[in-house]
N, C-alpha and C positions, 0 to 999 in steps of 0.2 A: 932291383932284386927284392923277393916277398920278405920282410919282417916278420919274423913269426913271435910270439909272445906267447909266455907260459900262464898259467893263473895267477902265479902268483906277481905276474905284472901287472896285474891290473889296478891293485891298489893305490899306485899313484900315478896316472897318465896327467898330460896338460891338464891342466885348469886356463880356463879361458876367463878373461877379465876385463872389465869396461865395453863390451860389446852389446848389443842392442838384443841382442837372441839370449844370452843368459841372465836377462834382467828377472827377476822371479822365478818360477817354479814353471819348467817344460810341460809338465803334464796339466798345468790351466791352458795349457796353447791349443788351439785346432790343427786339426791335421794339415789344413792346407799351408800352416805356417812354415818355411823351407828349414831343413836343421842342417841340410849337405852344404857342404862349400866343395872348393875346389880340389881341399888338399886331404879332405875327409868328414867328417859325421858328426854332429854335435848330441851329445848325450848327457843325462840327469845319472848321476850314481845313484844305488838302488837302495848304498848302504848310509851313505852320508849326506845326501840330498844333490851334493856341489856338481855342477855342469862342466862337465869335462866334453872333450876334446877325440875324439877317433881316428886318427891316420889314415889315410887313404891305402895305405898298402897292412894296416892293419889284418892279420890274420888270427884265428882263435886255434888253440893248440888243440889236436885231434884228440890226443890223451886225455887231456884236461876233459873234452864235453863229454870221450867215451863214458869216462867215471862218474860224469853228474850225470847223460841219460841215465846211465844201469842204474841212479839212487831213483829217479823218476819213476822209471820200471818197477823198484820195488815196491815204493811207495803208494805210488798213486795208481799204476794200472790193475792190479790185481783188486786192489777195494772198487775201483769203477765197475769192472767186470762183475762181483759180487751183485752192485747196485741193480744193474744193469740186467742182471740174471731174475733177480726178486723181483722186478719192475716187469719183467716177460712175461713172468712166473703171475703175477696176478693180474694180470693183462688180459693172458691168453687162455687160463683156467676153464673159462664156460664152454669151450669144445668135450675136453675131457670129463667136466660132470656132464654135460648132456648124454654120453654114451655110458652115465652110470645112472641117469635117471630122473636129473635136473629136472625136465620138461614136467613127470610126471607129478614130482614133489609139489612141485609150484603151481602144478596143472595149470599148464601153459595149453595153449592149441592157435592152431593156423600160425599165423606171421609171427607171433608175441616173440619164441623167439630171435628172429630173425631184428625183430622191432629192439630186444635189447640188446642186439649187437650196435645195432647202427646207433643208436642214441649217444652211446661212447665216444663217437667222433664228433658230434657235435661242440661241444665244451672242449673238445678236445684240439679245434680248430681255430677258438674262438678266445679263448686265456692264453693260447702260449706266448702269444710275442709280450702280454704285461708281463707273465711270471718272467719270461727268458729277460727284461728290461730288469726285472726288482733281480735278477740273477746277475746282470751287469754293474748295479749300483752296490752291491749287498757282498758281493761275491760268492762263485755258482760251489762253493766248498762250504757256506753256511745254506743256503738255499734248498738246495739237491737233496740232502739230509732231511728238512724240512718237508719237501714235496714227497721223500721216498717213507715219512712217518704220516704223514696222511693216506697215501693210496695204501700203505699198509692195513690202516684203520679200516677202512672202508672193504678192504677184503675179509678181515675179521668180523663186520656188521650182519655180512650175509648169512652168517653161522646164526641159527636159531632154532629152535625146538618147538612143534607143535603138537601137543599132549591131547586127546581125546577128554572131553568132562561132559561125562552123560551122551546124548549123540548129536553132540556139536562139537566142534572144533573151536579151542578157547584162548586167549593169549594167556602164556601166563610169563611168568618174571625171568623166565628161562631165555624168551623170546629178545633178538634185538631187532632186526629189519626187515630181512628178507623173507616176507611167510606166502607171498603171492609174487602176480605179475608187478605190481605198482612199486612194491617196496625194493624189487632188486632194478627195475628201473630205475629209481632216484639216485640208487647206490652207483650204477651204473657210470649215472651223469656226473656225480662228484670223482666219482675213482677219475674220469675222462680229465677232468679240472687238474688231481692234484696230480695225473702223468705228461700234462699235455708237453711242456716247455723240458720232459727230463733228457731226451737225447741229443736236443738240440744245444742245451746249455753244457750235456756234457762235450759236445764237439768243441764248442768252446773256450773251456777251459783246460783241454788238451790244448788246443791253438797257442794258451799262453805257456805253454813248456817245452814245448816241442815244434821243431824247426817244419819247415815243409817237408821236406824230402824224407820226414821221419815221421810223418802223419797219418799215415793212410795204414800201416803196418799196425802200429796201435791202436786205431779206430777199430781194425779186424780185430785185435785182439780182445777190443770191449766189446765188439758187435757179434763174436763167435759166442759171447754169453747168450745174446737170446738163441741161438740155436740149440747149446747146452741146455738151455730151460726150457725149449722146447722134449728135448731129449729127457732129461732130467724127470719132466713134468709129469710125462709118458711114464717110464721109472716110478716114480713118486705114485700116481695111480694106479701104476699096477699092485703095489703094494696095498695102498689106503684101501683099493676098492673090494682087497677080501676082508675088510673090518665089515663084522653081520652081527646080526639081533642085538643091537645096542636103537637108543631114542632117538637118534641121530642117522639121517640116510648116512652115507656113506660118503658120499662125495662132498658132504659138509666136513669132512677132516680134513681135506684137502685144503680146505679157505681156512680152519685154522691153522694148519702149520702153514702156511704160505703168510699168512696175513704175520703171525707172532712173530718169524724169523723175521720178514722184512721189519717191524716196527725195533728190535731189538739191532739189527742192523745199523738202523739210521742213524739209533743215539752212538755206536763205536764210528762210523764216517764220520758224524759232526765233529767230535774229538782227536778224528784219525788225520783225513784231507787238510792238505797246509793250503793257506789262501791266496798267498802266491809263492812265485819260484824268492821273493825279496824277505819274504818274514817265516820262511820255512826253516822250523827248526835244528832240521834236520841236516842242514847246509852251511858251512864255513861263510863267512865273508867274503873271500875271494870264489865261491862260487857262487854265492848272491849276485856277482858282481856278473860272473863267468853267463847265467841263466840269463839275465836281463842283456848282455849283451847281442846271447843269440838268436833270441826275439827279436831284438830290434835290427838287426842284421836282415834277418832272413823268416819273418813273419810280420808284423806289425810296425806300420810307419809309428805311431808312438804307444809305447809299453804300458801296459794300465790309466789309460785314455780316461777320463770322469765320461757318461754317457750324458748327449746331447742328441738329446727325441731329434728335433729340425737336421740335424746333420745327419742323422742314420739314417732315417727317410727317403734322404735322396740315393740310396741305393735302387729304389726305383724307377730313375731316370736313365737307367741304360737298360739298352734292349735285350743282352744279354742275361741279366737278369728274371725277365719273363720266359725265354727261353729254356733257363733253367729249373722254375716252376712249371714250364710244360712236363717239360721230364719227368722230372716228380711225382706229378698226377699219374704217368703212361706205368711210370714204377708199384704207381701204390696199388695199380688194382690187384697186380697179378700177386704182390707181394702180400696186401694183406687176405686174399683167398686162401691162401697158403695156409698164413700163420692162422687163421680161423678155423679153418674148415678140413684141413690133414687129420686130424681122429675121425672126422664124421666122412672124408672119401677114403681112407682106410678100413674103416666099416663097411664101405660097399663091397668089399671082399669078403661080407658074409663071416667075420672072424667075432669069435666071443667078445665081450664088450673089456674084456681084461688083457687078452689077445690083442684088442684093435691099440690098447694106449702103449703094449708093451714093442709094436711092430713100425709104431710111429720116431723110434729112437733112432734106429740106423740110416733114414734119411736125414733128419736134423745132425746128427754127427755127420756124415758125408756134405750136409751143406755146410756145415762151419771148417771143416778140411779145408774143401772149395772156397770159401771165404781167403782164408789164411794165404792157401798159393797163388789165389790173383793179388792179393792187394799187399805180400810183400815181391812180387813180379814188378806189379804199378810201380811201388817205389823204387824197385832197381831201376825200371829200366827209366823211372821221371817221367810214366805215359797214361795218362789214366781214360781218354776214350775207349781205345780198342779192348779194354777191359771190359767196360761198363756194355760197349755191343755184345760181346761175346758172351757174356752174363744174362743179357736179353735172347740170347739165340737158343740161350739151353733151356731159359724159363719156357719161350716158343714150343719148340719142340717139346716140352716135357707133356705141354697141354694139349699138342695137337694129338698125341699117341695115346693119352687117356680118353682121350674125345673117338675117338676111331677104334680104339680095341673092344672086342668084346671080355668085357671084365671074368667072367662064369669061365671060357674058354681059354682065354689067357690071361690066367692071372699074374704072374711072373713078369711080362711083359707089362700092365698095366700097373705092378708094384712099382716095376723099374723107372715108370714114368715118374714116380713122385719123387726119386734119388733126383732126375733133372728138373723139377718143379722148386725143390729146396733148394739146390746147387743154382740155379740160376736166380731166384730173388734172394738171396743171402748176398754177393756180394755189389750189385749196382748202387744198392743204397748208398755204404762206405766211401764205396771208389769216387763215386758223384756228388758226395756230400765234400769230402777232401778238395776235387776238384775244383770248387769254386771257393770253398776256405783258404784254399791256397794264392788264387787270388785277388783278395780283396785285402789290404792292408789297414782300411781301417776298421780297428775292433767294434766299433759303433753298429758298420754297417752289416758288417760282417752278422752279429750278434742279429740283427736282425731279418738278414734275409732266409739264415737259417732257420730261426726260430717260424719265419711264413712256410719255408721250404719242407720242412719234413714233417710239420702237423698237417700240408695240403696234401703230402703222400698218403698219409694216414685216413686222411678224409675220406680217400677213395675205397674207404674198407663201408662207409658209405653204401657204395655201389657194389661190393662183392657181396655183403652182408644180405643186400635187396635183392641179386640176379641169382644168386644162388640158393634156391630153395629147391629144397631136398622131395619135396611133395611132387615136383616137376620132373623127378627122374626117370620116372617110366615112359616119356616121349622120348628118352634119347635110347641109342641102341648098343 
């Protein structure tokens, strides 16, 4: 018969003594070390250090984890979402100034900028797996903070002022970066740096809170942020962009408030985020105890693992793994088209440039709906393919019917397409990203395949950034 145990058993279970497995400290062990025996689990206490003993009919009280999720919940998922929002928000900015005039301020022409989309991925493919590493040693609650006050800065840089002196155009002390093509290119490449490793490391550090079957539901809930900011962003422009006759284009408000809030942000996350579920202040003992239990139950063969580069590595020695980097790639075209380029095929409906950011909102809301009801579906039902297809089927269609409509004649029809264009890449990322965090037990490799997996999605913005150019719209019909 199932033993069930409350939290407040936990404080004193077996202590195991003279055995070969509790000589020292579990978490110097490698994973492939055995900790199961026959009659149950061997485990390091979270609070006292001492290597205890797990019963094999060992069960965790429902009550008991309902009440630590909901502190998790409040804790931790709403600041991520926040991060997560700000991090979109200055990500995704350069669509909505271009349709206030970006191109012309900078006087940009032909590819330039198309050239400063795709430079973003670069750096962006290329630092995430060291940050997401210095995220694993460091922990992603100091870290995150850190990366989300950098990409802060660097949206703030782009703000600058160019004053006419005599009939030149002159720097003056007003100016910080961005006065041309070169200068918002650089910024570009840094911003790409200090976001590359931010959703992979936050996938992560869900993982160590939250059980599997409780994964994919909160992920939507942090990942319906960027649609919110995409939505928001929309909002936010439509506002900023009737600020007139001021030194300042217009669409340079935008980069300040975006930039200040996130930098002001980061420093309340650094202070906010606990580092883990063991020294979270906010948590009794017995559920210090309660948290790391159910991690190492039902996420992680060992709980706060030290990282070891040679052992994570070998995450790609299964085949499975490439497989899953196919995906990724097939994901990221359609997805980052989307997240690019939605104000500028909005605009092809001939709508005022105020009109086009304020019409961009009800697709992004409708895909983060969409997000919410598959991927708390996913987790009821413990199924996460036939998600992730059906989220590809709407993305399909959403482009095959923009591609074939006559936009001038059906408009309505052609709008309707961008509701399934949002709806269907909003939630494959999530559901596919859970999918294989679910399972991989060790956090090493884990930490790692994700941190390749979702800057190689991103990469393929790459490729939308380059096929999609707006000059080539009069060959289509």
């Amino acid at each position: 018969m199932t033993n069930k145990r409350s939290a407040s058993d936990y404080s004193d279970p077996e202590l195991l003594k003279g055995s070969e497995i509790i000589t020292g400290s579990l978490r110097n062990r490698s994973a492939s070390e055995a900790k199961a025996t026959q009659d149950g689990v061997i485990v390091e206490d979270p609070v006292t250090g001492d290597v205890r003993k797990l019963s094999a009919d060992f069960v965790l009280d429902p009550a008991a984890e309902r009440k630590l999720v909901w502190k998790f919940d409040i804790r931790i998922l709403p600041t991520l979402a926040v991060m997560y929002l700000c991090n979109a928000l200055d990500k995704g900015n350069l669509g909505n100034a271009k349709t206030a005039g970006l191109e012309k301020t900078l006087k940009l022409h032909g590819s330039q900028y198309n050239l400063i989309l795709s430079i973003f991925f670069i750096p962006y493919v290329l630092t995430a797996p060291f940050l997401a590493m210095l995220g694993k040693k460091y922990g992603p609650s100091r870290v995150l903070p850190c990366m989300m006050m950098c990409f802060g800065f660097m949206t703030l840089m782009t703000v600058n002022t160019i004053l006419p002196q005599g009939n030149k155009l002159e720097l003056t002390s007003r100016q910080v970066a961005a006065f041309n093509f070169s200068g918002l290119m650089a910024l570009r490449w840094f911003l790409g740096m200090a976001e590359s490793a931010f959703f992979p490391l936050v996938i992560y550090y869900q993982t160590t809170f939250y059980r599997r079957g409780e994964l994919a539901r909160r992920l939507a809930i942090f990942y319906a942020a960027s649609n919110i900011a995409n939505a928001f962003s929309g909002l936010l422009s439509f506002g900023v962009f009737h600020i007139n006759n001021t030194s300042l284009a217009s669409w340079r408000y935008l980069f300040i408030i975006e930039g200040s809030a996130t930098m002001l942000f980061a420093v309340f996350a650094y202070w906010y985020l606990p580092y883990s579920a063991a020294t979270a202040r906010f948590l009794t003992d017995e559920e210090k105890r309660l948290a790391f239990y159910r991690i190492q139950i039902d996420s992680s063969s060992i709980v706060n693992e030290p990282f070891v580069f040679k052992e994570a590595v070998q995450i790609f020695k299964h085949p499975t793994s490439w497989c899953i980097l196919v995906i990724e790639m097939c994901l990221g075209v359609p997805l980052q088209s989307v997240s690019l380029f939605l104000p500028v095929i909005v605009k092809a409906f001939n709508f005022t440039t105020v009109k086009t950011n304020l019409y961009t909102v009800a697709p992004n809301i409708t895909g983060a709906v969409m997000l919410l009801i598959l991927a708390f579906s996913s987790d009821l039902t413990r199924l996460r393919f036939p998600f992730v297809a059906l989220s590809f089927a709407f993305t399909m269609v959403g482009f095959i019917i923009f591609a074939c409509v006559d936009i001038q004649n059906q408009l309505h029809v052609a709008y309707f397409s961008c509701f399934l264009m949002v709806s269907g890449t909003s939630a494959p990322s999530v559901i596919l990203d859970t999918w294989f965090n679910n399972n991989i037990a060790n956090e090493n490799k884990r930490v790692v395949l994700t941190s390749v997996g979702i800057p190689l999605a991103n990469m393929m913005g790459l490729v939308s950034s380059r096929e999609v150019r707006w000059e080539r719209r009069c060959i289509y019909p």
